[in-house]
C-alpha positions in Angstrom: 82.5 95.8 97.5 85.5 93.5 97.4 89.2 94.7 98.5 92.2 92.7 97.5 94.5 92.1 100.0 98.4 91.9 99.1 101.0 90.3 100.9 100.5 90.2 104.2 104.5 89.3 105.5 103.9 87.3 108.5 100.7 86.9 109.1 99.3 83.1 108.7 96.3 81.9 108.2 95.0 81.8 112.1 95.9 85.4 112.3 94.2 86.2 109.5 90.7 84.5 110.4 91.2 86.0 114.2 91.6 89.3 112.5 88.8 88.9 109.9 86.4 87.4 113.2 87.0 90.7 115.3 86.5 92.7 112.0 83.1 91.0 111.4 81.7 91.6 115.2 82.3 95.7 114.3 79.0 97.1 114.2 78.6 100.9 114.3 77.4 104.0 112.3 80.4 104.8 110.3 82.1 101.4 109.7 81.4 99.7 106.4 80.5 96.1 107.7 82.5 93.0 107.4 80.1 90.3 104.8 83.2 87.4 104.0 86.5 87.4 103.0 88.1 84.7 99.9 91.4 82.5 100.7 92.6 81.2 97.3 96.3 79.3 97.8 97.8 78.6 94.3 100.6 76.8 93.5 103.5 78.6 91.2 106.4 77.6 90.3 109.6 79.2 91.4 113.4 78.6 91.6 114.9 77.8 94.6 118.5 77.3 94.8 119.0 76.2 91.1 116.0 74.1 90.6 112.6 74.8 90.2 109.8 74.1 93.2 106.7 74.9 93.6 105.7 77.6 95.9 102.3 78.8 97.8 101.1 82.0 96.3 98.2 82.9 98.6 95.2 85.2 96.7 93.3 87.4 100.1 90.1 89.7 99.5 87.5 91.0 101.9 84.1 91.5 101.1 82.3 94.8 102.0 79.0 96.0 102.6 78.2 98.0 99.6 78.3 101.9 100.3 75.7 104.2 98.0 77.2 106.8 98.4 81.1 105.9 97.5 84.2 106.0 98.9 85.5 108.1 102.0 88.7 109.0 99.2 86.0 111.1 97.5 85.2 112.9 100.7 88.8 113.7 101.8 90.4 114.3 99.5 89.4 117.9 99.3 86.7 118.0 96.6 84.3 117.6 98.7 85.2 118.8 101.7 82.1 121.6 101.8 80.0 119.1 100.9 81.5 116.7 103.6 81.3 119.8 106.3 77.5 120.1 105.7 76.3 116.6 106.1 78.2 117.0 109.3 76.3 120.1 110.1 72.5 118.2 109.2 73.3 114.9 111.6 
């Protein structure tokens, strides 16, 4: 699975590889595990005081282990939530 990530206000690009490193070491039962993430930096232009310049636009998304059986929205977002309740029960 692959989640876009949108502008991340102060966060620069060592954060975001120390952040995406300690991601990627998670390993249990009930976290969907870290595969890669994508770093695309585009240039666009903008106006800056009166004139046009050209500006960084940086494009983030992580890459997700695949999950079978869907998202956790599904599970909590009350449809489910017998359904959810059970599978608890049978672990």
């Amino acid at each position: 699975a692959v989640k876009r990530i949108y502008q991340m206000a102060g966060v620069d690009d060592g954060q975001f590889q120390n952040e995406f490193t300690n991601l990627a070491r998670l390993k249990h039962r009930n976290i969907v595990r870290l595969v890669g993430y994508c770093n695309h930096i585009q240039e666009v232009p903008a106006m800056y005081e009166g004139k046009f310049v050209l500006a960084e636009k940086i494009h983030r998304a992580l890459c997700l282990e695949y999950m079978s059986n869907g998202s956790l929205q599904k599970y909590i977002s009350g449809m489910n939530v017998i359904n959810m309740i059970g599978a608890q029960a049978t672990e």
